[in-house]
C-alpha positions in Angstrom: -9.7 -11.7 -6.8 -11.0 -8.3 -7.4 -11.1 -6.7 -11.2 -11.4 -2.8 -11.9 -10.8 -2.1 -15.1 -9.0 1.9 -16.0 -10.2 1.5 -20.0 -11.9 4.5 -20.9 -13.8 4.7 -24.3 -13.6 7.1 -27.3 -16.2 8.4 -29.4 -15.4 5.9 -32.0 -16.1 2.9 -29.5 -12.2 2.3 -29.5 -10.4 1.2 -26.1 -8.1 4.1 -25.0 -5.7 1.5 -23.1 -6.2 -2.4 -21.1 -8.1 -2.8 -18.2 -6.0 -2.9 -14.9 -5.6 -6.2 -13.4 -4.8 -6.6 -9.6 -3.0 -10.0 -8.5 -2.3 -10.8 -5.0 1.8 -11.3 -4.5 3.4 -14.7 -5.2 6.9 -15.8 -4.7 6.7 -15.6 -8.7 5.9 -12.4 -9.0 8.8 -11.1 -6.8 10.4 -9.6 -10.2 7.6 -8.0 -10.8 7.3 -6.1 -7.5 10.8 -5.5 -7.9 10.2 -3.8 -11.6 7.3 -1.3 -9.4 9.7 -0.3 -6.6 12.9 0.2 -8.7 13.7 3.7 -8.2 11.6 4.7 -5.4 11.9 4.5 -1.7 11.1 0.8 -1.5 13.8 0.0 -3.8 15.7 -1.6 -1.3 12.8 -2.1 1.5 11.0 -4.4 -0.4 8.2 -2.7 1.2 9.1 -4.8 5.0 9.6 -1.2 6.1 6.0 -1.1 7.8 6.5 -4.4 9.0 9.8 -4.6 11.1 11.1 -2.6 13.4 14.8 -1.5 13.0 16.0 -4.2 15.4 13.7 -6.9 13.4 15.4 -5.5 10.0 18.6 -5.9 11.6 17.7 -9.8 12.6 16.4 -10.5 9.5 18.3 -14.0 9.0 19.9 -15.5 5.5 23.0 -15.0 3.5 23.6 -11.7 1.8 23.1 -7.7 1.8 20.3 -6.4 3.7 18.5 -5.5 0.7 19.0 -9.2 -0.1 17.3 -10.7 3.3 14.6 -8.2 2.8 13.6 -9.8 -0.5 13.6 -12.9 1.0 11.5 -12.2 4.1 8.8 -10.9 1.6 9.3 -13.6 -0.4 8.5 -16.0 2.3 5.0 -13.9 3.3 3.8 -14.4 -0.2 4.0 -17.8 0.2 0.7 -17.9 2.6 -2.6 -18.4 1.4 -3.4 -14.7 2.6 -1.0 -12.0 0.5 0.6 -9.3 1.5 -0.3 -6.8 -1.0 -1.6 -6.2 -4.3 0.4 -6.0 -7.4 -2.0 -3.9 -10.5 -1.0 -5.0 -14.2 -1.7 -2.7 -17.3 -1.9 -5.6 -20.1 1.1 -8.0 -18.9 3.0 -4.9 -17.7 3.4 -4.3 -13.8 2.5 -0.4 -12.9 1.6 -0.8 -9.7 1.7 -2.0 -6.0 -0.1 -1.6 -2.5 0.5 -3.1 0.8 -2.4 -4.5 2.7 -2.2 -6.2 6.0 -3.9 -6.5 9.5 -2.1 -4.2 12.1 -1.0 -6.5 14.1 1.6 -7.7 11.6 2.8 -4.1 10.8 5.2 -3.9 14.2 6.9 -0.5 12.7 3.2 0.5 12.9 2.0 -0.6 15.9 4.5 0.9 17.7 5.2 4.1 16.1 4.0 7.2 18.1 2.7 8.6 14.4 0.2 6.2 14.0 -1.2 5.2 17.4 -4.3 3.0 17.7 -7.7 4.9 17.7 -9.5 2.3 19.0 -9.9 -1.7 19.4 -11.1 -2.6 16.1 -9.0 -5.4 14.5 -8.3 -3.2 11.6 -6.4 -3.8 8.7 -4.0 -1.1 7.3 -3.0 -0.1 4.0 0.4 1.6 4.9 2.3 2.1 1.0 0.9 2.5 -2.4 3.7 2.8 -5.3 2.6 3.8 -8.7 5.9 3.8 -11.7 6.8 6.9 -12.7 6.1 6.4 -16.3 2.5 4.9 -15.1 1.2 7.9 -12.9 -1.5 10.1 -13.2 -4.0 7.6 -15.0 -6.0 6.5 -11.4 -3.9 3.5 -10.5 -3.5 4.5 -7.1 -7.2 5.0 -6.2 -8.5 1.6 -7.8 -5.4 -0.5 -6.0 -6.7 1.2 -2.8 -10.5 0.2 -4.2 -9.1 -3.2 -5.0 -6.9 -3.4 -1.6 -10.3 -3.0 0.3 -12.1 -5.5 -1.5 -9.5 -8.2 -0.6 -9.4 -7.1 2.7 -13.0 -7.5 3.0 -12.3 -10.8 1.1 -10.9 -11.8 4.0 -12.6 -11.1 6.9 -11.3 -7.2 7.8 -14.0 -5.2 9.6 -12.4 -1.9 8.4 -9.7 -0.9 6.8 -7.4 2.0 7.7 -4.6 4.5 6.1 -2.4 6.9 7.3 -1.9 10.0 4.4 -0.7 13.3 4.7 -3.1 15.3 5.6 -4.9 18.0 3.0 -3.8 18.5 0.1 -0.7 19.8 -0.7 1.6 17.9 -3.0 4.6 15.7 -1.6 7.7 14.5 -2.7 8.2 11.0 -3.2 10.2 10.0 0.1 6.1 10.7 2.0 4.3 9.7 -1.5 4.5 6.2 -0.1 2.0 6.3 2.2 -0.5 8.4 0.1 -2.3 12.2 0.5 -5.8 12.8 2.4 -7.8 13.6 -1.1 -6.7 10.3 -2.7 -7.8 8.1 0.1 -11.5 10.2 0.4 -12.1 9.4 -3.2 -11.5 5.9 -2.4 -14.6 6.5 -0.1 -11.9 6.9 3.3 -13.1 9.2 6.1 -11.3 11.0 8.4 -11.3 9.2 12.0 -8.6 11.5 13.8 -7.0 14.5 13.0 -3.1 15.0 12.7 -1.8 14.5 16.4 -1.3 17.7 18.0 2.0 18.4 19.9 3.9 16.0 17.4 7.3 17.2 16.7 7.7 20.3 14.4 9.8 17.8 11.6 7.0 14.9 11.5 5.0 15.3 8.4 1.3 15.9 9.5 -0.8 13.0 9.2 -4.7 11.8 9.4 -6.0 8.4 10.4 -8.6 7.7 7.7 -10.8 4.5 7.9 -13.5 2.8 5.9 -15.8 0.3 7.0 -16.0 -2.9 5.4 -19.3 -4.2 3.4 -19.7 -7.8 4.3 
C-alpha cells in the first residue's frame, strides 16, 4: 500500500507534524470515512454519487433512509479485495479521502454527457477528493491523488483519469469535490480534452486530464 509522508523539517531537526498514511477502505473504517465527509457534499452520498445513477440510488435495496442504504452499498464494495478509494491518516486522525475506480463501475460517469469517453482505454477515474476543513491547505489533496495513482497502477490501470474544473479560479465546495485543473497538473495530470464546447451555459467548465501509468 502506498506511503507519502507530509512531515516537513525545521531547522532544529524537529518534525513539524506525522507523516500522512493512505489506507485502502474497509468495512471497518466506514466511521472513519464518515468523520472525512461530515459536513461536505458527500455527507449523505457516501461518495456512491459517481457510481449510481439516480434510478440505481433509488433501487438501492436494505432497510432504512437513503442515506442509510448508501452507507451500506459502500460498505459492501469495501469488502472486495480491490478498494474503492483511499482514506489518508495524519497520526491516527482521518483528514482525508479519494475515490478511485475503473470507469466502468462509475455508471453516473459513464453516462453523463460532461464527462464523455475520449477514447478506448480501460481507464481508471478518480472522480472526488475530500479534504476536512480543519485539515486543508497542508498538500493532502495532491499526495491522496499521488497515492490514488499508485494503487491504481497497483492494480493493473493503464492510466488514470480526472475530471477538474478547468483553470484556476477558486470554487466553492459543492464543485470542490471533483478537484481544480492546477491541483491535478501538479500531481503530474495532463490535459487530454478541453472543456466541451456548446455545453449548457449553467455546467461548470470542465477538462479531461489523464496520466499514464508506470508499470
Amino acid at each position: 500500500m502506498p506511503r507519502e509522508s507530509s512531515t516537513t523539517r525545521t531547522r532544529q531537526g524537529q518534525a513539524k507534524s506525522p507523516p500522512f498514511v493512505f489506507r485502502p477502505l474497509t468495512p471497518h473504517l466506514m466511521d472513519e470515512l464518515g468523520t472525512v465527509l461530515r459536513g461536505s457534499w458527500g455527507t449523505g452520498c457516501w461518495c456512491t454519487y459517481p457510481r449510481l445513477t439516480d434510478a440505481q440510488m433509488r433501487e438501492l435495496p436494505g432497510p432504512g433512509a437513503a442515506n442509510q442504504r448508501r452507507r451500506d452499498a459502500m460498505t459492501q464494495l469495501a469488502r472486495r479485495r480491490r478498494a474503492p478509494g483511499l482514506l489518508a491518516f495524519e497520526g491516527d486522525e482521518p483528514v482525508g479521502w479519494i475515490a478511485i475506480a475503473p470507469r466502468t463501475e462509475l455508471a453516473r460517469i459513464e453516462t453523463s454527457r460532461a464527462t464523455p469517453r475520449v477514447d478506448d482505454e480501460d481507464v481508471w477515474v478518480i472522480p472526488c477528493v475530500t479534504v476536512r476543513k480543519t485539515a486543508r491547505g497542508r498538500g493532502i489533496a495532491l499526495a491522496l491523488i499521488r497515492a490514488a495513482v499508485t494503487y491504481a497502477t497497483a492494480h493493473g490501470a493503464p492510466a488514470v483519469e480526472a475530471y477538474p474544473r478547468a483553470g484556476a479560479t477558486r470554487i466553492g465546495d459543492d464543485n470542490a469535490y471533483f478537484g481544480t485543473e492546477p491541483l491535478f497538473r501538479r500531481a503530474g495530470f495532463r490535459v487530454v480534452r478541453k472543456p466541451l464546447e456548446n455545453r449548457p451555459r449553467n455546467w461548470v467548465p470542465r477538462v479531461t486530464m489523464r496520466i499514464n501509468a508506470a508499470h
